[in-house]
C-alpha positions in Angstrom: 170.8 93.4 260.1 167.4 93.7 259.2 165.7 97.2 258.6 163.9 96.2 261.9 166.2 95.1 264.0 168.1 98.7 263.2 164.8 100.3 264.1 164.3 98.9 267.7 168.3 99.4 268.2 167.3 102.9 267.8 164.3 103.0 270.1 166.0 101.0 273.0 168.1 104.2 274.9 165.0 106.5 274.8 162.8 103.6 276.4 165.8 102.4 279.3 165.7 106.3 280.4 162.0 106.9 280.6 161.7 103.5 282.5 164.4 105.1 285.2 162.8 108.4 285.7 159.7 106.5 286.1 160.6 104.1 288.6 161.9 107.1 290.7 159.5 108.9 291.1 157.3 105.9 291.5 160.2 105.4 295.1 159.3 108.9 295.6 155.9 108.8 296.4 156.1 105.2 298.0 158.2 106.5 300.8 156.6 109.5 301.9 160.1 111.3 301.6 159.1 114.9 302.2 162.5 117.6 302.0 163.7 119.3 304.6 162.1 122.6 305.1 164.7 125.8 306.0 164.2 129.0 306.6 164.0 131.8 303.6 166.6 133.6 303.2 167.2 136.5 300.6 170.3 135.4 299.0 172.2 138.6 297.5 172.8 138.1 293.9 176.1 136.9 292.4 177.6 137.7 289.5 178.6 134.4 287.7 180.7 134.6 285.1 179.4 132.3 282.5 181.3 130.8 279.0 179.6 129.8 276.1 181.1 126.8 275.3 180.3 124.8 272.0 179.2 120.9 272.2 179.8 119.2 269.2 176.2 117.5 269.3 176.3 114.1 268.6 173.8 113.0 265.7 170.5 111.5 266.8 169.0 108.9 264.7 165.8 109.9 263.2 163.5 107.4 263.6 162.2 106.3 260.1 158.7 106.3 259.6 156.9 103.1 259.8 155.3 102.2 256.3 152.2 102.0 256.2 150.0 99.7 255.0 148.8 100.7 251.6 145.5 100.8 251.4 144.1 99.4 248.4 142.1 102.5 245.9 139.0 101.8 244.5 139.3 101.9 240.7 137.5 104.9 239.1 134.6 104.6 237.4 135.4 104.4 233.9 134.0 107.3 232.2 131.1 106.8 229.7 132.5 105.9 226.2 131.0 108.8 223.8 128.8 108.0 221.6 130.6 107.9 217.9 128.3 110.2 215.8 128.9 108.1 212.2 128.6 110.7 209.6 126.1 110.3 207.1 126.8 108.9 204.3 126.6 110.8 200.6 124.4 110.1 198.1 125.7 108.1 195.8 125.5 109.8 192.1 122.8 108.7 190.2 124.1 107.7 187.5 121.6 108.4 184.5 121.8 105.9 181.9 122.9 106.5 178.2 119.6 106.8 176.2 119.9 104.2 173.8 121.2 105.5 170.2 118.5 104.4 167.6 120.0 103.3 164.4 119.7 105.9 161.8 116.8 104.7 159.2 118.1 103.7 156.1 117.0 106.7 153.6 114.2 106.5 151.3 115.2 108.8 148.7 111.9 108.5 146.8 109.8 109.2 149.3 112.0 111.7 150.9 111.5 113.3 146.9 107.5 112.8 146.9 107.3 114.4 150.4 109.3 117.2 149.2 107.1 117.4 146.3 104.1 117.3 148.2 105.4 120.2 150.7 106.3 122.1 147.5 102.5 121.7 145.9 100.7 122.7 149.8 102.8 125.8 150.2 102.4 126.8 146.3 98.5 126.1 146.9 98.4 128.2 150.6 100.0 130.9 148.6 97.2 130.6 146.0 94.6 131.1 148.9 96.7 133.8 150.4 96.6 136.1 147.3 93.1 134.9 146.4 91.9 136.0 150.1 94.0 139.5 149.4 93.0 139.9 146.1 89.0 139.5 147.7 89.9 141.8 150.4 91.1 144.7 148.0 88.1 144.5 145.7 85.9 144.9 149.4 88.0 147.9 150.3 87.8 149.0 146.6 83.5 148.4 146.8 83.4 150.0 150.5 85.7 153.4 148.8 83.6 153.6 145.8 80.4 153.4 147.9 81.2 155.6 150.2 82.2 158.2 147.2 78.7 157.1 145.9 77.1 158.0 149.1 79.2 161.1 149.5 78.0 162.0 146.0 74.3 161.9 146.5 74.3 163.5 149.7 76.3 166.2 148.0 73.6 166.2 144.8 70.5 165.8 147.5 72.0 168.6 149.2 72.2 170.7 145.8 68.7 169.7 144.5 66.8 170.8 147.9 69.0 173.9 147.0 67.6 173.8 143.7 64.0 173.1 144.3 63.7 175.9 147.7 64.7 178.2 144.7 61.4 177.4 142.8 59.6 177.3 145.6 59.7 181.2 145.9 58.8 181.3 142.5 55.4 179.6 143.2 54.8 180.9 146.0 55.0 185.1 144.1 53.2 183.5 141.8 50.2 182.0 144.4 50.1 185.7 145.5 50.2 187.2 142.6 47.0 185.6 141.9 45.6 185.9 145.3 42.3 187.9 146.6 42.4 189.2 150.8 38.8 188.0 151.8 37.4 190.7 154.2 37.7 188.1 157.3 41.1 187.4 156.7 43.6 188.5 159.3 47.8 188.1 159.4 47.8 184.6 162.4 45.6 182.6 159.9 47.5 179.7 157.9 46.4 177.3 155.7 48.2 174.1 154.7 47.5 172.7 151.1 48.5 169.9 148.7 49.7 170.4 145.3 49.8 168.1 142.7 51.7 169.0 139.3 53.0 167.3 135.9 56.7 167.5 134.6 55.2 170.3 132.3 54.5 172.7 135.3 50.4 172.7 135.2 48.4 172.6 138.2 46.4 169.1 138.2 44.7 169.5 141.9 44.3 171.5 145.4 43.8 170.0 148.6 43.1 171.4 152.2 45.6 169.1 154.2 45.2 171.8 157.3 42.6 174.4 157.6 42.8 177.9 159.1 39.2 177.9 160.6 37.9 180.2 157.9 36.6 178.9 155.2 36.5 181.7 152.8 40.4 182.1 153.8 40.6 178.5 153.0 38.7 178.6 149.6 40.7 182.1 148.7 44.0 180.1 148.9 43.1 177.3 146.9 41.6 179.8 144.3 44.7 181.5 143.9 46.8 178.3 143.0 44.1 177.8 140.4 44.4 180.7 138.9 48.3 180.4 138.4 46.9 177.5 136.4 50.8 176.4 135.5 54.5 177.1 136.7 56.4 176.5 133.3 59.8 177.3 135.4 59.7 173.7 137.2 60.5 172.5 133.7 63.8 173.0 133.8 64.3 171.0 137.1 66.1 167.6 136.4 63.2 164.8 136.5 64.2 163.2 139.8 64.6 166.6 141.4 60.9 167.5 140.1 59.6 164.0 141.0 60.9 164.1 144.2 60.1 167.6 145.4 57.0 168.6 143.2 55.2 165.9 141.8 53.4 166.4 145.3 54.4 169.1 147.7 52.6 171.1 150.8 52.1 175.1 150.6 51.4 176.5 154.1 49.8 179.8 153.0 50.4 182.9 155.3 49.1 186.8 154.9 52.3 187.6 156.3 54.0 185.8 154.3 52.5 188.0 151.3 52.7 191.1 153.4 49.1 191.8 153.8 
């Protein structure tokens, strides 16, 4: 037997009893049959004494389902293939090339001599130059010293001769008042300026107003007076230079006050 034909086996009591009880009640209704009405009547209950008796239940085939048709699944989509990142590729190492190895000259042992000698002569001449240029820069420092020892000493022996000559110039000036007459006009805020001119030996050789007071017998009484000393035999002893330079020609500014009048 056939899986079917065991299937509508199966189904053919439950279909044979439903077609009875429908075709009774189908007689039923056909011919009116109504039941017989009786009166109601209350019944009293009654106890009825009731068993439980087990039925061994006999086993109902189950049905079995009807397969059904399979119905045919749309294929997935296939998902998007990724896109394959490529890693990049390295650098390649650049590979430098070997500098080329020159061939070693072959030696020149003669001229490697003559430049040696030449070397030798250049730094033996620079050398030259360099204690030439030292030996010129001591003798400047030596020049610059003893110049400025020079200068040093004059200043010093200026210095000393002014010393020297403001000492005789006291001496000449006792001397001019010495000599000198007070005119009756003369008073202590008049000042006359002369010139005096002298030899080596001390003598007077001329008088000059270079500035007068405003009186000229005040005037004429100083240049009397430096007259009269005639000579200053003291300036003799001054060194010729100091003499030449301080009384060859000098200026007396002539004062009463200065000779206490």
């Amino acid at each position: 037997m056939t899986k079917m034909q065991r299937a509508l086996q199966s189904y053919i009591i439950p279909v044979l009893v439903t077609l009875l009880l429908h075709g009774g009640l189908l007689w039923l209704l056909m011919s009116n049959w109504q039941p017989e009405k009786k009166p109601f009547t209350p019944k009293t209950p009654q106890f009825v004494q009731a068993k439980l008796v087990k039925i061994k239940a006999q086993p109902v085939a189950k049905p079995k389902p009807v397969a059904k048709p399979k119905v045919a699944e749309k294929p997935k989509p296939k998902p998007k293939p990724k896109p394959v990142v490529k890693p990049k590729p390295k650098p390649k190492p650049v590979v430098k090339p070997k500098p080329k190895v020159k061939p070693k000259p072959k030696i020149d042992h003669k001229a490697e001599e003559k430049a040696k000698q030449e070397a030798e002569e250049r730094k033996a001449k620079a050398e030259e130059e360099q204690r030439k240029r030292e030996q010129l820069e001591r003798e400047r420092r030596e020049q610059a010293l003893l110049a400025a020892v020079a200068e040093e000493d004059r200043l010093a022996q200026e210095a000393s001769d002014q010393e020297l000559a403001a000492s005789y110039m006291s001496i000449i000036q006792e001397r001019v008042e010495s000599n000198w007459s007070r005119p009756p006009s003369a008073r202590n805020d008049m000042e006359v300026l002369l010139i005096i001119t002298l030899v080596p030996t001390g003598e007077v050789v001329s008088v000059e107003i270079e500035r007068s007071s405003g009186s000229a017998v005040f005037d004429q009484s100083a240049v009397k007076a430096v007259r009269k000393a005639e000579r200053f035999p003291e300036l003799q002893e001054l060194p010729p230079a100091v003499f030449e330079r301080n009384y060859r020609n000098f200026h007396l500014l002539f004062r009463p006050e200065d000779l206490r009048l």
